[in-house]
VMD Tcl script that draws the C-alpha trace (Angstrom):
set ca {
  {81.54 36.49 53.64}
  {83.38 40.00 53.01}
  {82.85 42.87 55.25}
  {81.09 44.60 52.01}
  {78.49 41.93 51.75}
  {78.04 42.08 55.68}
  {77.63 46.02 55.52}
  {74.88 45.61 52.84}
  {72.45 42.42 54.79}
  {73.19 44.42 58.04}
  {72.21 48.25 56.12}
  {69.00 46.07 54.83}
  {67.83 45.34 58.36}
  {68.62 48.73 59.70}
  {67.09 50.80 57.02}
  {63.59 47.83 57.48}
  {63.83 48.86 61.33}
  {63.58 52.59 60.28}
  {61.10 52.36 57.89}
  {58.56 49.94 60.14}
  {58.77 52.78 62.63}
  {58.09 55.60 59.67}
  {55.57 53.26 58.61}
  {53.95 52.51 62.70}
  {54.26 56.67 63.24}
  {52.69 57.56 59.68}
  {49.31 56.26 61.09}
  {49.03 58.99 64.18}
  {49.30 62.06 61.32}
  {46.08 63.95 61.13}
  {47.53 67.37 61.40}
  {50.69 69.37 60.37}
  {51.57 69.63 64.04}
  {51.60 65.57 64.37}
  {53.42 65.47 61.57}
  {55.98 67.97 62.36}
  {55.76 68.24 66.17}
  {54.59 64.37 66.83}
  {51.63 66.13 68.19}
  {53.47 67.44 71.19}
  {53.48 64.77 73.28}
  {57.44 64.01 73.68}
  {58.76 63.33 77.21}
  {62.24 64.75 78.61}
  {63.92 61.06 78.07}
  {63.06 60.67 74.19}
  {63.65 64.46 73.84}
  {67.07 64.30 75.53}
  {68.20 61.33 72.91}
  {66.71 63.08 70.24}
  {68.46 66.08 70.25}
  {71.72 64.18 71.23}
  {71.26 62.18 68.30}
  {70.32 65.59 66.00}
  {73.38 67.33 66.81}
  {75.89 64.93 66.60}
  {76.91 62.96 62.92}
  {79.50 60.55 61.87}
  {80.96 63.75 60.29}
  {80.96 64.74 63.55}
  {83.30 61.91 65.25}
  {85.71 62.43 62.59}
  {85.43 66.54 62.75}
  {86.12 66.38 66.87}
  {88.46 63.82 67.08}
  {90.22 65.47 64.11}
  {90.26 68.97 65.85}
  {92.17 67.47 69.05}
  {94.32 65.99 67.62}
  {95.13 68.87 65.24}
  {94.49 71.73 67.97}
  {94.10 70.08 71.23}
  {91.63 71.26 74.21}
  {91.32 74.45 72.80}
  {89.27 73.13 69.53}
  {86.48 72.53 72.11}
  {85.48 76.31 71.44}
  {85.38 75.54 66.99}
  {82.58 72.71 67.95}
  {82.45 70.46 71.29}
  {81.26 73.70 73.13}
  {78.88 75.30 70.63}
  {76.93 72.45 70.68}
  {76.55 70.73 73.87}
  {76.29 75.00 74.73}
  {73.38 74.78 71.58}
  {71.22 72.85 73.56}
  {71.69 74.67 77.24}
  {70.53 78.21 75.34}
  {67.42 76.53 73.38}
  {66.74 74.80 77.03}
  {67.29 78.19 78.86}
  {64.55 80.15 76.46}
  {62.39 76.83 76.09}
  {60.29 77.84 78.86}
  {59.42 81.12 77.06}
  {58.06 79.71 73.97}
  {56.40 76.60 75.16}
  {53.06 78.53 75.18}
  {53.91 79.92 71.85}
  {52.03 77.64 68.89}
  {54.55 77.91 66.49}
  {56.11 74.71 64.39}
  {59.26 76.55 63.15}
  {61.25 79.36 63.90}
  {59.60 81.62 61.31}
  {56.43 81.40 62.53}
  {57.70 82.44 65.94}
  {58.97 85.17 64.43}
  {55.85 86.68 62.76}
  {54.21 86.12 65.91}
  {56.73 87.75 67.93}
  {56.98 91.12 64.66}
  {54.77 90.68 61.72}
  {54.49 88.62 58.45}
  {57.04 90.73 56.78}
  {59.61 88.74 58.48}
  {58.56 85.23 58.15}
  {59.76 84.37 54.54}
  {63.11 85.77 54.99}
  {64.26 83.62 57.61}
  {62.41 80.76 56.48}
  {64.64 80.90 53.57}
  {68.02 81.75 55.92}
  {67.06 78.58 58.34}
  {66.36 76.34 54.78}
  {69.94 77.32 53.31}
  {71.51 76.34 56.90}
  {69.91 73.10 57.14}
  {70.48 71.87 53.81}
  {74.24 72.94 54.79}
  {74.68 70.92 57.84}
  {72.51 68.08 55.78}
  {75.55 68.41 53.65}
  {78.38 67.60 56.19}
  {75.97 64.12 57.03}
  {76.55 63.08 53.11}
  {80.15 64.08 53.30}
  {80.55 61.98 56.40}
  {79.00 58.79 55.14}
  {80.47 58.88 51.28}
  {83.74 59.15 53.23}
  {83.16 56.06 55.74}
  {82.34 54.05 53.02}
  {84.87 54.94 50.56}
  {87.04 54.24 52.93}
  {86.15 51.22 54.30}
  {84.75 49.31 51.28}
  {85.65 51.61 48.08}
  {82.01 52.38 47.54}
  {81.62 54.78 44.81}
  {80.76 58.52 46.61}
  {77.41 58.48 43.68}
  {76.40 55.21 45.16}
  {76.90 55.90 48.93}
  {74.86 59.30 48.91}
  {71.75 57.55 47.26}
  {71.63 54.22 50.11}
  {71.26 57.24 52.32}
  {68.82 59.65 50.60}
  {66.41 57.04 49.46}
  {67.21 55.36 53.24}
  {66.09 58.59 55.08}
  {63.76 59.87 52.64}
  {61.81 56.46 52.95}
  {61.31 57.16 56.50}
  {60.63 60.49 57.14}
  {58.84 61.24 54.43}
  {56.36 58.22 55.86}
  {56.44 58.70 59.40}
  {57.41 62.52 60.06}
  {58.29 64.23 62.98}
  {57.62 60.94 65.68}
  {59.89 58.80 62.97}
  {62.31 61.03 63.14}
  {62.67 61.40 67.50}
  {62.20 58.12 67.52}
  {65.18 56.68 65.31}
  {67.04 59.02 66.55}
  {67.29 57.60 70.07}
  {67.92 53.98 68.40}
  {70.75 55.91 66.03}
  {71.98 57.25 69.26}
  {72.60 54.04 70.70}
  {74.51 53.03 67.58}
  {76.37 56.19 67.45}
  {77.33 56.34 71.33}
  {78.02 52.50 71.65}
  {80.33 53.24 68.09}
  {82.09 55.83 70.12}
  {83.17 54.24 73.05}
  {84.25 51.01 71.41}
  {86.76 52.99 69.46}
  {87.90 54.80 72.06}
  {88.38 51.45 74.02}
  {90.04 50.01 71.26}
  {93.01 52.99 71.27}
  {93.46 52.53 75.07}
  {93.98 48.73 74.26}
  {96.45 49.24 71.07}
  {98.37 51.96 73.17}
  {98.63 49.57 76.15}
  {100.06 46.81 73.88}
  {102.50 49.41 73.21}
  {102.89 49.97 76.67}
  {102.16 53.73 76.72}
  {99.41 54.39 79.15}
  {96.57 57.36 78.15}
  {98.20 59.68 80.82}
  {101.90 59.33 79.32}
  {100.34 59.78 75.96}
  {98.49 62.82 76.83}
  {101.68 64.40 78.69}
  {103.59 64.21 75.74}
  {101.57 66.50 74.03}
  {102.71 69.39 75.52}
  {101.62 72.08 77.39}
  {99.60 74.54 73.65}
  {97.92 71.33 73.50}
  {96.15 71.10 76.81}
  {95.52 75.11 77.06}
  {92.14 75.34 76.60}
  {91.99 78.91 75.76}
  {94.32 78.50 72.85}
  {91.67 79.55 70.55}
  {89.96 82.22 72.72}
  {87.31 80.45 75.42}
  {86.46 83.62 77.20}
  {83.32 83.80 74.79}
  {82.30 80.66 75.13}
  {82.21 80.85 79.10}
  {80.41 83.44 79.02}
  {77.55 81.41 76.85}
  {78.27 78.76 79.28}
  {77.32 80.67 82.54}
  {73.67 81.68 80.61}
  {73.22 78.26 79.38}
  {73.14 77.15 83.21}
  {70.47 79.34 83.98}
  {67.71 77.38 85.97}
  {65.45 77.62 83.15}
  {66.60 74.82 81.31}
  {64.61 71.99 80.68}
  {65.46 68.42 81.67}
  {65.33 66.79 78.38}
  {68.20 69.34 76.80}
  {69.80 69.01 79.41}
  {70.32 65.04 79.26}
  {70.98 66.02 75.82}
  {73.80 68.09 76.28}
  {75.40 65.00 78.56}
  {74.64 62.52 76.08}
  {76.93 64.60 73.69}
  {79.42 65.13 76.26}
  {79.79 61.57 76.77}
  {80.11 60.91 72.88}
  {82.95 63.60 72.34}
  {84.40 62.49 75.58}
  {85.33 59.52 73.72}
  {86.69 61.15 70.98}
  {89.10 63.13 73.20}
  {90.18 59.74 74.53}
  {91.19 58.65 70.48}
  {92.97 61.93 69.36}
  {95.26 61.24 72.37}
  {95.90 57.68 71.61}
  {96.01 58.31 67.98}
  {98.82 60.31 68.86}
  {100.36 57.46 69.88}
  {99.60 55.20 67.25}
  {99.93 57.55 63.91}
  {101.80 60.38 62.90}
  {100.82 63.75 63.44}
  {98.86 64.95 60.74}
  {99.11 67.62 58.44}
  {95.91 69.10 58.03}
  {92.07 68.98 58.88}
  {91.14 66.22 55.93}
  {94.02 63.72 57.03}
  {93.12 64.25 60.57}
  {89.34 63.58 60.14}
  {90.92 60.15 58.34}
  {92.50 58.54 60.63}
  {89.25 57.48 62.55}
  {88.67 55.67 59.78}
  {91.78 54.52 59.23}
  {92.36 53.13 63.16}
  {88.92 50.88 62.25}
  {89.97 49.63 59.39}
  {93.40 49.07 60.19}
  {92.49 46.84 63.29}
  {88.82 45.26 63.44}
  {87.81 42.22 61.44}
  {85.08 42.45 58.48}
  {82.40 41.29 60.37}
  {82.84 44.28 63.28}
  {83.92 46.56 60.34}
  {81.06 45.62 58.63}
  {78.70 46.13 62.04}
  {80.89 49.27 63.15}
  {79.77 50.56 59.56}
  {76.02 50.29 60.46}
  {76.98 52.87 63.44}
  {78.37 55.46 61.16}
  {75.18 55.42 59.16}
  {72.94 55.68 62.17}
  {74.88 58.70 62.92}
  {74.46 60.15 59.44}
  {71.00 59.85 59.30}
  {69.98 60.89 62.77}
  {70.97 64.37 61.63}
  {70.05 64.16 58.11}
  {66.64 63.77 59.10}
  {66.36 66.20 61.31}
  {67.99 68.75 59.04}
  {65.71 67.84 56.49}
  {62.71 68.27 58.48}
  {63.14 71.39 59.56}
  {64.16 72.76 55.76}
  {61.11 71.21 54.16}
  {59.00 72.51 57.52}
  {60.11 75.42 56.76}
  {59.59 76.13 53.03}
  {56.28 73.80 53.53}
  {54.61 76.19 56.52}
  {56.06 79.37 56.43}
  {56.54 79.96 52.28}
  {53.88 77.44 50.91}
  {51.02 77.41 53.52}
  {51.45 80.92 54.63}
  {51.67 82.79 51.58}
  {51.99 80.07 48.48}
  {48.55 78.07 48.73}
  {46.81 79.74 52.06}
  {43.79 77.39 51.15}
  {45.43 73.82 51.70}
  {43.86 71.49 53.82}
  {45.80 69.68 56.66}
  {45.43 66.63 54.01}
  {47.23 68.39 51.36}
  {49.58 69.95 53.54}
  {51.18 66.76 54.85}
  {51.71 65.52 51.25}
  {53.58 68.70 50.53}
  {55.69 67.88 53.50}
  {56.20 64.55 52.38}
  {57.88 65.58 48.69}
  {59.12 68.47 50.15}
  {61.68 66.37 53.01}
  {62.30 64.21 49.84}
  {63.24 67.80 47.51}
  {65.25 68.68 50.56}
  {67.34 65.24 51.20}
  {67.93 65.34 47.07}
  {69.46 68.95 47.42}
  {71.63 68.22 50.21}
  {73.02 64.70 48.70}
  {73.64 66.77 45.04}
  {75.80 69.28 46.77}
  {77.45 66.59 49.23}
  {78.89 64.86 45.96}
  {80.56 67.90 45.03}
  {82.15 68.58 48.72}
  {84.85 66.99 50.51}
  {85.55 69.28 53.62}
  {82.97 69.14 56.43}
  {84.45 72.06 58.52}
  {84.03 73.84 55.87}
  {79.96 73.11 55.30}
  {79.59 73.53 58.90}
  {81.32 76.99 59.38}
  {79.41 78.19 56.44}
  {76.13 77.06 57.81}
  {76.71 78.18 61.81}
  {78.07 81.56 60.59}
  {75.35 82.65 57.97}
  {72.18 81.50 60.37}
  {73.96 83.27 63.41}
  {74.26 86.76 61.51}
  {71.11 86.66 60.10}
  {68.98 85.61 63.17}
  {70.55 84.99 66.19}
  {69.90 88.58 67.62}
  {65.98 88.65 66.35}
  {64.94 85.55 67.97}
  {66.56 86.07 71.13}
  {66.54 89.47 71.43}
  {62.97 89.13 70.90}
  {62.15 86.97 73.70}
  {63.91 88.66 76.31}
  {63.64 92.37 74.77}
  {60.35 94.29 74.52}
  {61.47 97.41 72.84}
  {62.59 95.17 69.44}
  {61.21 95.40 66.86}
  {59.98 94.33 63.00}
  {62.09 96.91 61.55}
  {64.83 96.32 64.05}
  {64.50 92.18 63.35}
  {64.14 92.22 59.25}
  {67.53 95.32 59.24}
  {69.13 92.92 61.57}
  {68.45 89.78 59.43}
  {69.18 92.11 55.47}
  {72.17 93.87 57.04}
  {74.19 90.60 58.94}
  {72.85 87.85 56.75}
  {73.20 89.62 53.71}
  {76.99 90.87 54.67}
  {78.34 87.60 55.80}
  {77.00 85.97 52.57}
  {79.19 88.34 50.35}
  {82.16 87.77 52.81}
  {81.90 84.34 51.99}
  {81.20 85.13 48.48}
  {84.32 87.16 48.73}
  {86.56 85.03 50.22}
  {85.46 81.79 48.03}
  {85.35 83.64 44.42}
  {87.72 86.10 44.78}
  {90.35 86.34 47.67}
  {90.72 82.33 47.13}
  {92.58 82.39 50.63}
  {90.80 82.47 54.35}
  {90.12 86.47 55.12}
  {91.85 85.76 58.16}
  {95.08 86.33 55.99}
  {93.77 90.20 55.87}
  {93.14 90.45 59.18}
  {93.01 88.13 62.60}
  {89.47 90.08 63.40}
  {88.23 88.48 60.07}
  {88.67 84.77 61.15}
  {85.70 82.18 60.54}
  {85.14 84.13 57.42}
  {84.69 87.13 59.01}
  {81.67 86.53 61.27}
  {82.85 88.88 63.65}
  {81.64 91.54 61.34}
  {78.30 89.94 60.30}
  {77.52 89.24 64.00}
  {78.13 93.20 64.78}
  {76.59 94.44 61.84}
  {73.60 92.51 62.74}
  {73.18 94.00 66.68}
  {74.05 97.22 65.77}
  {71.02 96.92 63.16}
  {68.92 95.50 65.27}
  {69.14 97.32 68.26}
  {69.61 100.78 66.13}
  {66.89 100.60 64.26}
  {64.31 98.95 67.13}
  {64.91 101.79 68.91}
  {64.35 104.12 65.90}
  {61.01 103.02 65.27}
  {57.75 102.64 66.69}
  {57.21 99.84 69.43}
  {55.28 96.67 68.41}
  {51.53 96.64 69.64}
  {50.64 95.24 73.09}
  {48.41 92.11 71.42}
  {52.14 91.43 69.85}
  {53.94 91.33 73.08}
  {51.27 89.71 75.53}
  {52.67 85.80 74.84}
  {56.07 86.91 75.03}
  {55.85 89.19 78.47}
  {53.94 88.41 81.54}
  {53.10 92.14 82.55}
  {52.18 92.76 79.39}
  {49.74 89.91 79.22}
  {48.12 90.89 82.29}
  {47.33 94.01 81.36}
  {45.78 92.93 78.02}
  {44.10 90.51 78.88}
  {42.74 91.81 82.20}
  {38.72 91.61 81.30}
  {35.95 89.50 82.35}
  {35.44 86.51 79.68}
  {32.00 85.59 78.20}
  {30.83 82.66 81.00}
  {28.92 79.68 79.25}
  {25.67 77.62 80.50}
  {26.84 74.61 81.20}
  {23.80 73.03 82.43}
  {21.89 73.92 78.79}
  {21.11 71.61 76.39}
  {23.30 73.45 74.01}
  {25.90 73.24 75.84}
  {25.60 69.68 76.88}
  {25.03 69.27 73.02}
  {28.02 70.38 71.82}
  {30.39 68.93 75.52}
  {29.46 65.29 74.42}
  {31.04 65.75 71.05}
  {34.75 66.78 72.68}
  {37.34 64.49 72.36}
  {39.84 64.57 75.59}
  {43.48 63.81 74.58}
  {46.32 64.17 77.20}
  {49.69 64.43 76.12}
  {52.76 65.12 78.35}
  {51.29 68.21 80.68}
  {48.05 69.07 79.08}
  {44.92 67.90 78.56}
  {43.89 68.37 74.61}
  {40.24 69.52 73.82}
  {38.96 68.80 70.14}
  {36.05 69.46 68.33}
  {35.24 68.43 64.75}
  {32.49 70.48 62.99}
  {31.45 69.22 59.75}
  {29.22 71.20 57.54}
  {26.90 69.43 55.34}
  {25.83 71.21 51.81}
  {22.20 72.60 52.87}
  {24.10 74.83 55.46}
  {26.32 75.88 53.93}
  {25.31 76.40 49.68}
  {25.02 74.13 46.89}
  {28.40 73.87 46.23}
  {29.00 71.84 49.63}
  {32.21 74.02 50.64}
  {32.70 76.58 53.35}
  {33.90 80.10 52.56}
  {36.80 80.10 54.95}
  {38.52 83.32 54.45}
  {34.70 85.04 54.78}
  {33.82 83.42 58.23}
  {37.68 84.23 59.62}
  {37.05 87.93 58.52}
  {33.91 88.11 59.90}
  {34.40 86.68 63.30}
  {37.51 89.30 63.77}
  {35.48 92.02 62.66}
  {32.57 91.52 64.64}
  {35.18 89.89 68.13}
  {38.41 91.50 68.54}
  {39.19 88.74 70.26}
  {39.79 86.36 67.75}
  {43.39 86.67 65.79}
  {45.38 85.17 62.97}
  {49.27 86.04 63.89}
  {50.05 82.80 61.50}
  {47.61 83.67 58.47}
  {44.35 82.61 58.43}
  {44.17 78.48 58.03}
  {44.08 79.01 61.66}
  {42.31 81.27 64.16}
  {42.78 81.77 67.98}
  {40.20 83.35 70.45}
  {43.30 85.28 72.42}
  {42.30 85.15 76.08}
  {45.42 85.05 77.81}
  {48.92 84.69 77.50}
  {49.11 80.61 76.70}
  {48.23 80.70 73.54}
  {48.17 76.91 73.43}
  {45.16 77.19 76.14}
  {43.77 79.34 74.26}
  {40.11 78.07 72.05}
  {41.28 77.99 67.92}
  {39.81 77.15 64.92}
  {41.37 74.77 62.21}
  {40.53 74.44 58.64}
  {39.21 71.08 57.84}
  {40.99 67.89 56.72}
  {39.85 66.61 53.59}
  {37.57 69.83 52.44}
  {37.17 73.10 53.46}
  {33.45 72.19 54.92}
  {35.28 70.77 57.81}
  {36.53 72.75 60.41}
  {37.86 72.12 64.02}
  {38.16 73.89 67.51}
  {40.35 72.97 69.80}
  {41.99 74.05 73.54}
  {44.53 72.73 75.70}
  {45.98 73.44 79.38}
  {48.30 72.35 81.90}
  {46.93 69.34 83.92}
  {45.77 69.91 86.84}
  {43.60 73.26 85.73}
}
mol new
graphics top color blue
foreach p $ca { graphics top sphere $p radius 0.5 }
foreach p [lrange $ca 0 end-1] q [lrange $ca 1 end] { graphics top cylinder $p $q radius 0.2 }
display resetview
């Protein structure tokens, strides 16, 4: 049997493994937040292979070992650094939005400033996912062009119906959890290549240490490119806030592009330098294919796609979570159920995947998608989300000039360079390299920081989950004490469902109205009781809109007593409350 035929019984199996687990997951969804968040009950070890898995593709092999061999040590600043660095900075302010109930970045964002902000970089975090989704599709049409000639029309759709299949079923818990199986595929793909240049170098009997010396000395500088930046990220990334999982997740990656540094050197060895960035991407390939057999060709294959889609379907989650909760749910259909909700997240990861394949067949450089993508979500919001967290005095104004003025400038530099200059903007000037991000990124602080401090602070009640002091101080009041040896009480106690997940204890509630109590029509006027109860108790607050409501009481908002619309109808409602164990 041909390695082809092989490839396509061995894709079968894989994509039936993926989509029994979409299909095993697909039954715990009775909210938005299971479906997008698996509920929050991940641990550190299936975080840690997740996010591994998420920010590292088969694009990704070829892109790394590529950039050694082209650039040497100093590429590690273009991409080995940014991300395993990625991970250490989303670890380090991890612990300051763990308490915040928000499912996407947006949404922490309109907590954090107001509304005003929340579709804006909804649509600036969509356009960068679909991006990186992009350099997946590019990765995988080039594997298997490569190694079995498959047409690049054909090749995209085994993927997008593959991952759409399982995500769309399973969600958020599908997607962690074939991620640490594609990881396995992925890292165990890794190594075996890089074992199998060590062996065809030592048949040439050139050792890995000769190879590397012969490189010369640009090659091993590893500030070539400029790493004073990056060691500065480094040093915050090690802060001791960082959370375990992450942090296995930034080894995991190191140990994946460790391997690839061990195949640029000994493709040095065993091909001619390359030219440019496309030739050097293909000769990964080209080492595989030139020395396995079809059945491990075939098998290797299978590794390639796991790596695809582990990052496909992340990417695609968080676009469709994006335009699904912050564009449709928050201002697009505020009166959704939960039910309807999930089945616009379902067609909307499918929309997503579709987009992402379409512009993938009309691509062929992945540096190129990923640049694009890093560079326009950096200038837009790097500077509001984490100068929000660790900066009181920022603001909405500060955060939406920060996100018009850099987003919107690095666009038409891109625009510029792509439509009109047709040559990098480098070539005008060194300070405009990585189409000019340098400017964007500027543009954006000054902005941000300008304008915060040129307009009026943000209100306490916005602050409180964000600052400690702040929280104490607003929240520094005696709360309403219930009975709890009343029959009401004990009524209402019996009808809680306990659910524990990771470090908290989940309270629930389900309150279901029946049509004498609530008018003929059987349906509850939502919007009426939400505006009610925060007229008549300050206490209660919408940051998110109003599908849900919290009863603000401290600064853990996720302990904090909030109300759900229902499931099916709007007659059904929830409450619910969580806390660390042990309270």
């Amino acid at each position: 049997m041909d390695a082809y035929s092989l490839f396509m019984i061995f894709l079968a199996i894989y994509i039936a493994i993926m989509l029994s687990i979409g299909l095993y997951f697909s039954r715990s969804q009775k909210s938005v937040t299971d479906f997008w968040l698996a509920g929050r009950e991940l641990g550190p070890l299936i975080i840690g292979f997740s996010s591994a898995s998420a920010w590292i593709t088969a694009s990704a092999l070829l892109l790394a070992t590529g950039l050694f061999l082209l650039i040497g040590v100093g590429s590690i600043w273009i991409w080995v650094f940014p991300n395993i660095a990625g991970l250490m900075i989303i670890a380090m302010i991890s612990g300051r939005i763990k308490n915040i109930p928000a499912l996407t970045q947006p949404e922490l964002m309109e907590i954090r400033y107001d509304p005003m902000i929340r579709a804006p970089v909804a649509l600036a975090v969509t356009i960068m996912m679909i991006l990186f989704s992009v350099t997946d599709f590019i990765g995988f049409k080039l594997v298997l062009g490569t190694f079995f000639g498959i047409d690049p029309l054909f090749a995209v759709a085994i993927m997008a119906v593959s991952v759409a299949l399982y995500v769309s079923v399973g969600g958020f818990r599908a997607v962690v959890w074939t991620d640490m199986f594609q990881y396995l595929l992925l890292a165990a793909l890794a190594i075996y290549v890089a074992a199998l240049t060590l062996d065809l170098t030592a048949a040439r009997e050139i050792s890995i240490i000769a190879a590397s010396s012969a490189l010369g000395e640009d090659w091993w500088n590893p500030f070539l490119l400029g790493g004073l930046m990056g060691a500065l990220i480094f040093l915050v990334a090690l802060l001791p806030a960082a959370k375990r999982g992450l942090f296995l997740g930034g080894g995991l990656l190191a140990l994946v592009y460790l391997c690839c540094f061990i195949t640029a050197i000994g493709l040095s060895v065993l091909y001619p330098r390359p030219a440019g960035e496309v030739e050097a991407e293909m000769l990964y390939l080209r080492l595989i294919s030139d020395n396995v057999s079809p059945a491990l060709l075939a098998l290797l294959s299978i590794g390639f796609a796991a790596a695809s889609m582990s990052c496909t379907d992340t990417f695609a989650t968080s676009a469709a979570s994006c335009i699904s909760r912050d564009l449709v749910q928050r201002h697009l259909w505020p009166s959704a159920t939960m039910k309807q909700m999930i089945a616009v997240n379902r067609i909307l990861v499918v929309v997503m995947i579709a987009i992402s394949a379409a512009i993938a067949l009309h691509a062929s450089s992945i540096v190129d998608a990923v640049i694009i993508a890093t560079v326009i979500g950096t200038t837009s919001y790097f500077f509001p989300i984490i100068g929000g967290l660790y900066w009181r005095r920022a603001t909405r104004w500060g955060a939406m000039a920060a996100l018009i003025v850099g987003g919107g400038t690095q666009i038409l530099l891109i625009a510029y360079e792509q439509f009109w200059l047709g040559q990098p903007l480098d070539s005008i000037s060194p300070y405009l390299t990585e189409h000019g991000v340098l400017v964007g990124l500027s543009l954006s602080a000054l902005f941000f920081v300008g304008v915060s401090l040129a307009t009026k602070p943000e209100p306490d009640i916005k602050l409180a989950p964000f600052f400690p002091d702040i929280a104490e101080r607003v929240f520094d009041r005696i709360l309403p004490q219930a009975d709890r040896s009343g029959s009401s009480y004990m009524a209402v106690s019996s009808r809680i469902e306990e659910k524990i997940a990771g470090e908290r204890s989940h309270l629930d509630l389900a309150i279901e109205h029946s049509p004498a109590q609530v008018g003929d029509d059987g349906q509850l006027p939502w919007e009426t009781l939400v505006k009610g109860l925060k007229e008549r108790y300050p206490l209660w607050f919408t940051p998110t809109g109003s599908h849900i409501v919290y009863r603000l009481s401290q600064a853990d908002m996720l302990s904090c007593v909030k109300m759900v619309r229902g499931w099916i109808r709007e007659r059904d409602s929830g409450m619910s409350c969580s806390w660390p164990m042990g309270r």
